[in-house]
N, C-alpha and C positions, 0 to 999 in steps of 0.2 A: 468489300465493295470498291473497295479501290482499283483504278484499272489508271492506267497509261495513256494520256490523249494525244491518241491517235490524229485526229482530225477537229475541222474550227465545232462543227453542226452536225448535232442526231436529230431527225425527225421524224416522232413515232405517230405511226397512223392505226391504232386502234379504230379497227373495220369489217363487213361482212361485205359489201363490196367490191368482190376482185374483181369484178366486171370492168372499174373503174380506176385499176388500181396502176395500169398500165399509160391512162390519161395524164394523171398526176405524176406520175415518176417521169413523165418527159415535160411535163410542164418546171419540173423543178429543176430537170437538168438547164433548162432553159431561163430560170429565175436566180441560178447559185452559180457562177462560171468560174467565181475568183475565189473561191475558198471551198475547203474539200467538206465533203458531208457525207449521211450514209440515210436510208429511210431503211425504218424498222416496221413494218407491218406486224399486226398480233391480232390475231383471231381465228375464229374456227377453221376456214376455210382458205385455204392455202392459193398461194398465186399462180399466173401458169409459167410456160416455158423463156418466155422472153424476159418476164422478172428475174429468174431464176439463173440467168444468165450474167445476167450485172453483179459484180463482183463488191460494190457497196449498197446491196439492197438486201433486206436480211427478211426471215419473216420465223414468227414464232408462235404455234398453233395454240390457243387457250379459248376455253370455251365459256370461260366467265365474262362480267359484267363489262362495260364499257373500259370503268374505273379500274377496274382490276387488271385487263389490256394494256392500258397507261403504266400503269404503274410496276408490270411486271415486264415493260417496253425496255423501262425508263435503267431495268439491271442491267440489258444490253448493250445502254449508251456508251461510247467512248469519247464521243464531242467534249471539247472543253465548254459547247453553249448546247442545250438543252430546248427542243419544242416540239408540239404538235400540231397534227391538222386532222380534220374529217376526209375521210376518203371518196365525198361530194363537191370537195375542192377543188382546184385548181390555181397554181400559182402564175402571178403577172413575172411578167420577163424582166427579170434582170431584177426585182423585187427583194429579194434575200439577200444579192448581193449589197442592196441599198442596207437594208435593215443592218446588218452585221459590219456594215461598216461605220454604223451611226448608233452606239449602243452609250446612252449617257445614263443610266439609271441601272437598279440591280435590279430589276423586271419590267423587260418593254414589254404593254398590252396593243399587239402587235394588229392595227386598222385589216379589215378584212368587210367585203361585201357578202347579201347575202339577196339574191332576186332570183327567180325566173329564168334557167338557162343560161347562169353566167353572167347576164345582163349589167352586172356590177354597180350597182346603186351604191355607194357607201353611207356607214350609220352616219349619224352627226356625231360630231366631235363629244358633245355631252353624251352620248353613248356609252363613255366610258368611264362615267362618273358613277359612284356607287348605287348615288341619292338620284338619279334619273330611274332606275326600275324601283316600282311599288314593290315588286319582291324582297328587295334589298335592304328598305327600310326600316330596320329593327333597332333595336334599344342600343345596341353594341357596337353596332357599323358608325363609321365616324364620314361623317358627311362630306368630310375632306377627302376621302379614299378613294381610289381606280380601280375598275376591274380588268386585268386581263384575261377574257375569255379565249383567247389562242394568244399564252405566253413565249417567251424566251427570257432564258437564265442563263446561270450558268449551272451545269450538271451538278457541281458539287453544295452548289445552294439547296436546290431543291431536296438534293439527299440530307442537308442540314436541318429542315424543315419536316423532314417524313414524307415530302412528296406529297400526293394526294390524300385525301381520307376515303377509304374504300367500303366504308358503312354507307356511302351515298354509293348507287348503283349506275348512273350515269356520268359523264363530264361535265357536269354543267356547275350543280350549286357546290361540289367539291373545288371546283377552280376559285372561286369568291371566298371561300373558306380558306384556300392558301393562304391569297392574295393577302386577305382582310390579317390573317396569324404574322404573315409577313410585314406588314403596315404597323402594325401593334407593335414590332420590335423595330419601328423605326427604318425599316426596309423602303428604298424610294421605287416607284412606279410612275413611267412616263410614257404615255401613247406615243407610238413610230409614224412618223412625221409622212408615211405614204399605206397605200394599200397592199397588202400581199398577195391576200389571199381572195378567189373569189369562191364564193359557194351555191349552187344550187340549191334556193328554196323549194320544198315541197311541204305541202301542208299536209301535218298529220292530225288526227283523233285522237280522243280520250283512249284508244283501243291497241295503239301503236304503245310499244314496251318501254319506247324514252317517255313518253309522256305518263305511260302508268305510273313509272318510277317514279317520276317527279312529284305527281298528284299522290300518290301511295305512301310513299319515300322519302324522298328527296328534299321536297319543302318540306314539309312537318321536321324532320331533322336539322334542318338547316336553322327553323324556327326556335328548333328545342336547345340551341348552343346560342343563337346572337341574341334572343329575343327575350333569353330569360331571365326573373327577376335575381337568380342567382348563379352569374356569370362566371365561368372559370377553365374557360375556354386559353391550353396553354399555346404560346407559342409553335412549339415542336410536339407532333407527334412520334409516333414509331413507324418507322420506316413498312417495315417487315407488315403492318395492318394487311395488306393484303391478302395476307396467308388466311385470315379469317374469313375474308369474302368468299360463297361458295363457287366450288370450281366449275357450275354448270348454273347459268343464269338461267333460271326458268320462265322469265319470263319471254324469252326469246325462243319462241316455239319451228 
C-alpha cells in the first residue's frame, strides 16, 4: 500500500452520477489553484470524454456499495491528504485552497451546505458535534467528539485506522465510526473554519437504497458497536474489510 506522494489532495467521489461529474471537476479546479490534486471517481458507470481527458482525473468501475467505492478509491490515492465528496456537490472557489492551507488538527470535519439547488445554507456550527444528532447518542460516544461527515486526513492516517468499515453499506454512519475509533485514541478533530462544499438536497424515501440501508443496516449496526452493554469496539480495523463487502450492491437496482 505504500505509494510515493505524488501530490498535496486525492479526492474520491464514489458515484452513479456522471451526469454531474463534469460539474464538479470544474468546480474543484476552480476551488484548489495552489496545490496539486487528482479526483478518483468509482462506480459503475464510467465517465464521458471530457473527464477522460484530464490527465489527474482517474475513474475506477465497481459496482459495490457506497462504502466499498470509498474505500477501494482510497488504494488509488497518492495525495499526501486524503478526502471525499458526493458527486451532488459542488465546490466554492478557492475553498480547498482555504482548507489545505489551514489544517491544525489530524482530521478537519470539513463545513459543507446542503439546500435546494446549491442554495448553500450552512449547518450550524453545533452540527458538528457528535451529541447534536439523536442518532449519535449512544452509551460509547463521548459527548466531547466531532463528526466529520466530509473529512480530510492525511492518506497514511486513515490507512492506519482501516479506513472505513465496510459492513455499513453507505457513507454515512461508517464515517462517525472512524471519526468516534479515531477520538478514542486521542486523535484531535477540528471543523474548517469556512464552507467547501455545497450539495444539492433532494429528499428521498424509505424506498431509495441509502436510506434502506440506513433503516435495514446501517443504524441497527452502528447501534450494535456504540450502544452496547458490552463494548469492544478497537481502535484500528482491517484495512482489506472491503473485500468482504459484496461486489454487486443489490440494493441498487
Amino acid at each position: 500500500m505504500e505509494k510515493k506522494i505524488q501530490m498535496k489532495l486525492s479526492i474520491i467521489v464514489p458515484g452513479i452520477r456522471n451526469n454531474l461529474w463534469e460539474k464538479l471537476t470544474k468546480s474543484i479546479f476552480s476551488s484548489c489553484k495552489d496545490h496539486s490534486f487528482e479526483i478518483i471517481f468509482v462506480g459503475p458507470k464510467p465517465y464521458d470524454d471530457y473527464l477522460s481527458s484530464i490527465e489527474n482525473v482517474k475513474y475506477i468501475q465497481d459496482f459495490g456499495s457506497p462504502s466499498r467505492s470509498l474505500q477501494i478509491g482510497s488504494l488509488y490515492a497518492s495525495g499526501e491528504y486524503i478526502t471525499y465528496t458526493s458527486d451532488d456537490c459542488i465546490a466554492r472557489n478557492n475553498s480547498l485552497d482555504e482548507l489545505l492551507n489551514n489544517i491544525n488538527s489530524d482530521v478537519v470535519s470539513i463545513q459543507y451546505s446542503e439546500s435546494p439547488n446549491f442554495s448553500g445554507k450552512p449547518h450550524p456550527i453545533e452540527y458538528y458535534n457528535a451529541w447534536y444528532h439523536n442518532d449519535l447518542r449512544c452509551k460509547h460516544v463521548n459527548k466531547k467528539w466531532k463528526i466529520p461527515i466530509i473529512f480530510l486526513m492525511k492518506r497514511d492516517l486513515f490507512y492506519y485506522y482501516g479506513g472505513i468499515d465496510c459492513k455499513f453499506e453507505h457513507i454515512n454512519m461508517n464515517l462517525h465510526d472512524l471519526a468516534f475509533r479515531m477520538q478514542m485514541d486521542n486523535k484531535s478533530v477540528e471543523v474548517s473554519s469556512n464552507v467547501v462544499w455545497d450539495a444539492d438536497y433532494v429528499h428521498r424515501n424509505s424506498s431509495d437504497p441509502v436510506i434502506a440501508a440506513f433503516l435495514q443496516n446501517d443504524k441497527p449496526l452502528f447501534d450494535s458497536i456504540w450502544n452496547s452493554d458490552n463494548f469492544n469496539r478497537s481502535s484500528r480495523i482491517k484495512f482489506n474489510n472491503w473485500e468482504e463487502s459484496p461486489k454487486i450492491w443489490e440494493r441498487r437496482k
